[in-house]
N, C-alpha and C positions, 0 to 999 in steps of 0.2 A: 504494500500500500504506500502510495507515494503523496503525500500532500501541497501542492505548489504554493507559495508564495506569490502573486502578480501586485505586487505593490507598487515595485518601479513601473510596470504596466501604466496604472492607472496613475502616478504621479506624473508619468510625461502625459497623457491623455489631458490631465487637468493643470498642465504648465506650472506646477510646484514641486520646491527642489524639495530634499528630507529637512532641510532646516530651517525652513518655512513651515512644514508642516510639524515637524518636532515643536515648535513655537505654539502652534495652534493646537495639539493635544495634552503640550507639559510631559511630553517623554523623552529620555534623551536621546541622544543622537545617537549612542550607542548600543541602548534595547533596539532601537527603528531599524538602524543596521544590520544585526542578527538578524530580526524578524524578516527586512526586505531581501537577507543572501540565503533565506529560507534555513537558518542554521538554528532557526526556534523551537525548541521542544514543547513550548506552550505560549496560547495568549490566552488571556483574559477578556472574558464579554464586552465588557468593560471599557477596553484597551481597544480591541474592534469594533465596538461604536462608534468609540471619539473619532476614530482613524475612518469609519464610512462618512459620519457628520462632516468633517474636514473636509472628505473629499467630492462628497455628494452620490457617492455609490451604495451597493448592495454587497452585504460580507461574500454574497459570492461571486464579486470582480474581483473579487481580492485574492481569496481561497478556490483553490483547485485540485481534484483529486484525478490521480489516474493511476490505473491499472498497472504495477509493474510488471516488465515483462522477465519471465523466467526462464 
């Protein structure tokens, strides 16, 4: 099970850098980081609210699952 990341996705779609948006959710630069090179083991409801409200999406432009292949 693979679950994707598309943050930078939808950060260039909506012409804001991470540290713009780090500003507008109060996270730092370096959760946003992890989170956006998909090296996150976990987020918080929470944490993906602020970051849909910010960007004006849905938590599933952001998250993405696909099927590993074996």
């Amino acid at each position: 099970m693979a679950i994707i990341v598309n943050l930078d996705v939808m950060l260039a779609k909506r012409k804001m850098s991470l540290t713009e948006l780090s500003e507008k959710v109060d996270i730092t630069m370096s959760n946003l980081s992890i989170l956006k090179t998909g090296k996150a083991r976990a987020i918080r409801f929470s944490t993906l609210q602020a970051i849909c409200e910010a960007l004006e999406c849905q938590p599933g432009d952001i998250l993405e699952y696909r099927v590993d292949k074996e």
